[in-house]
C-alpha positions as CSV (number, residue, x, y, z in Angstrom):
1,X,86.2,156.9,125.4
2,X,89.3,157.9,124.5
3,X,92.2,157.1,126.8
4,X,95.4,158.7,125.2
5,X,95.7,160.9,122.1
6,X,99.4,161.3,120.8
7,X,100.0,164.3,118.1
8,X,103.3,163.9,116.2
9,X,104.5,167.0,113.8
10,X,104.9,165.4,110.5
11,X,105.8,166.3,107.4
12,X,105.8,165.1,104.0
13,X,108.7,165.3,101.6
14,X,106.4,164.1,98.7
15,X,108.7,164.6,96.2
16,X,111.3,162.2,97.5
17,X,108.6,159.7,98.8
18,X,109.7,160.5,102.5
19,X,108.5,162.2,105.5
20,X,110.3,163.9,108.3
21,X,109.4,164.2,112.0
22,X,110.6,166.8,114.8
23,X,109.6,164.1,117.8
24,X,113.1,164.3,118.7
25,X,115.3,167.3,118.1
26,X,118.0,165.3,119.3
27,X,118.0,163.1,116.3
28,X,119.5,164.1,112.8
29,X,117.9,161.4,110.8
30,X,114.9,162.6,111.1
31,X,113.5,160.3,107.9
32,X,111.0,157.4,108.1
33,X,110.5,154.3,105.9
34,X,108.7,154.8,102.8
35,X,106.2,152.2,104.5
36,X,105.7,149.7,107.8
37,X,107.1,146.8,107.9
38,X,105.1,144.6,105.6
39,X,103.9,140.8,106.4
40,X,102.2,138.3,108.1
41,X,101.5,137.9,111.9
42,X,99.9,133.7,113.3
43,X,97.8,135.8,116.0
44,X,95.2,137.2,112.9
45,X,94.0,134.7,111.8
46,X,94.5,131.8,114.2
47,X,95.5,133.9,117.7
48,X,97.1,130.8,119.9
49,X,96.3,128.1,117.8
50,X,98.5,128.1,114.6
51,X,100.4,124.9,113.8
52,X,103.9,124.5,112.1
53,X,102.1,123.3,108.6
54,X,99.8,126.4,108.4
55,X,102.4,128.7,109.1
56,X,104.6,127.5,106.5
57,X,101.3,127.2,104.5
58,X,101.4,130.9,104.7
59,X,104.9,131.7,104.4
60,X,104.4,129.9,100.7
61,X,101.9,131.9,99.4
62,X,103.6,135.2,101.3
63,X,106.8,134.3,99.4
64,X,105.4,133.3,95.8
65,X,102.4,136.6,95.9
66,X,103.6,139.4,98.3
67,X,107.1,139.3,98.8
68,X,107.7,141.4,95.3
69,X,104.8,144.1,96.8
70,X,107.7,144.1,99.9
71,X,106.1,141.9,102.4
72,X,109.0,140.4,104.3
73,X,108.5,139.5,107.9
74,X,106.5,135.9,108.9
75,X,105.8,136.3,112.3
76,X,104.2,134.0,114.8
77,X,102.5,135.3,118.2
78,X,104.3,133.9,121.4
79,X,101.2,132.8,122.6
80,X,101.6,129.8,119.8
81,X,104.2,128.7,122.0
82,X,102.7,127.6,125.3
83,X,101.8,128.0,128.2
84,X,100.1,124.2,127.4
85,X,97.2,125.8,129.7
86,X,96.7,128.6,127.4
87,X,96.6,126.3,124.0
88,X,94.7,123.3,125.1
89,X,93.2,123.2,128.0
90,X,95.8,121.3,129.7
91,X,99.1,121.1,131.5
92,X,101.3,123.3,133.4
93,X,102.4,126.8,132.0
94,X,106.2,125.0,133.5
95,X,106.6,122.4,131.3
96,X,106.9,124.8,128.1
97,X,109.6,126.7,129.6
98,X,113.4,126.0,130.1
99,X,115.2,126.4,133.3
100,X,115.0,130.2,132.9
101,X,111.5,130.5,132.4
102,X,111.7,131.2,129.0
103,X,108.9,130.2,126.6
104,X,109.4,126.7,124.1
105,X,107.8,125.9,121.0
106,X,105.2,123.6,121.8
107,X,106.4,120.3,119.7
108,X,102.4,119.4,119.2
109,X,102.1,122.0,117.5
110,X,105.2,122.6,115.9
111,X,106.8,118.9,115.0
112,X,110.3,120.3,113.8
113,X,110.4,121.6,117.3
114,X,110.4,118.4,119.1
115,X,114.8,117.4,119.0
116,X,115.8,121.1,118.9
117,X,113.2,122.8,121.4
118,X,113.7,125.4,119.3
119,X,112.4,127.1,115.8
120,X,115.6,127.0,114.1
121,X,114.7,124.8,111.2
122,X,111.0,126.5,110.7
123,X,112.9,129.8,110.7
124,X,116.0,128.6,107.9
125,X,112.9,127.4,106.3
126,X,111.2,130.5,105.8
127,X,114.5,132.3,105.5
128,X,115.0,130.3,102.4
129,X,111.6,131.2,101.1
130,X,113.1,135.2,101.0
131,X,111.0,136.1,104.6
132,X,112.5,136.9,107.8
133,X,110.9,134.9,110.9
134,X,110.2,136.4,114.1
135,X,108.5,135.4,117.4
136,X,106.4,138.5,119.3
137,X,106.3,138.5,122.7
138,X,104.8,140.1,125.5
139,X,107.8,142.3,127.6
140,X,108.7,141.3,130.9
141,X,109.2,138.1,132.8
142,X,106.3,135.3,133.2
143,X,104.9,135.4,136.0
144,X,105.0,131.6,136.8
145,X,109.0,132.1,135.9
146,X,108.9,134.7,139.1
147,X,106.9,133.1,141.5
148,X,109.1,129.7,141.0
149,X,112.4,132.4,141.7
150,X,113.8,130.7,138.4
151,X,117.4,132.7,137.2
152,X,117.4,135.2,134.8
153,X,119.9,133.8,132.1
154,X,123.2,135.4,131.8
155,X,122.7,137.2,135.6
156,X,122.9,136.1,139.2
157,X,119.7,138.2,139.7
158,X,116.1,135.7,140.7
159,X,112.9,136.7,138.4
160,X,111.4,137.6,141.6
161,X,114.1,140.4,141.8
162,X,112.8,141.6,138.8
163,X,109.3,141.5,140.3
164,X,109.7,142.9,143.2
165,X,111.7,145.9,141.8
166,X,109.0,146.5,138.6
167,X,105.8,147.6,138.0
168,X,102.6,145.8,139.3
169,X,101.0,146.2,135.5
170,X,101.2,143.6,133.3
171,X,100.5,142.8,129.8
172,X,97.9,140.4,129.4
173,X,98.2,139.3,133.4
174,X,101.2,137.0,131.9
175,X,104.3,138.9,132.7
176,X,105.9,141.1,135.4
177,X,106.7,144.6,133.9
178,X,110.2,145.8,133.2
């Protein structure tokens, strides 16, 4: 079945390797990359269960065979991260976030992770390598972040504010909408 369908007029400037768009008319750039953003993402080949040593693991072999074909990004799924309930069976969803409900590396998993609580030495590790590190995330607030009225960093606004003024849908029945 098909659900949406979304026609964009495109069209090719072969001879200068580009293409050009009218989506917006509003724009004047109207030029896109000569390709996507190339690299690696933990959630295809081990969806919540990637450790620290395989994504480095990766990251080597990303850096010494792609990175000249213009792979660049090393990106692990925010679902690596916790909730401990979502990785191993056990815990609460809580204990891997800080006092603003925000998601932390999970330190079984990621041992460079355990002083910090955070991914700054695997990312200046993989920055060294020639890659750029990123985390993907679901949008919105978690849901167990709202329901325990934690603050939203930076605001004197409640998560439940934010869930009581957004959307009902969520992705993945984690996070309140935005």
């Amino acid at each position: 079945m098909i659900i949406a369908t979304v026609c964009l007029a495109l069209s090719a400037l072969a001879s200068h390797g580009l293409a050009a768009t009218n989506m917006n008319p509003n724009v004047k750039n109207t030029q896109l990359a000569k390709s996507p953003p190339l690299g690696w993402n933990s959630w295809t080949a081990y969806l919540t269960q990637v450790t620290e040593a395989q994504l480095l693991e990766n990251a080597d072999v990303l850096a010494a065979k792609f990175r000249r074909h213009g792979y660049r990004y090393m990106v692990i799924d925010g679902g690596s991260m916790g909730p401990a309930t979502e990785s191993t069976g056990s815990g609460s969803p809580m204990d891997m976030m800080d006092q603003f409900g925000r998601y932390l590396p999970d330190g079984r998993k990621f041992l460079s992770t355990v002083k910090s609580r955070s991914f700054r030495t695997l990312s200046n590790r993989i920055r060294k390598l020639g890659l750029k590190f990123g985390i993907h995330y679901l949008r919105g607030v978690p849901k167990v972040a709202a329901d325990a009225k934690l603050p939203i960093v930076a605001t004197l606004k409640l998560d439940s504010c934010i869930r009581a003024i957004s959307s009902s849908q969520t992705e993945a029945g984690h996070c309140s909408g935005l």
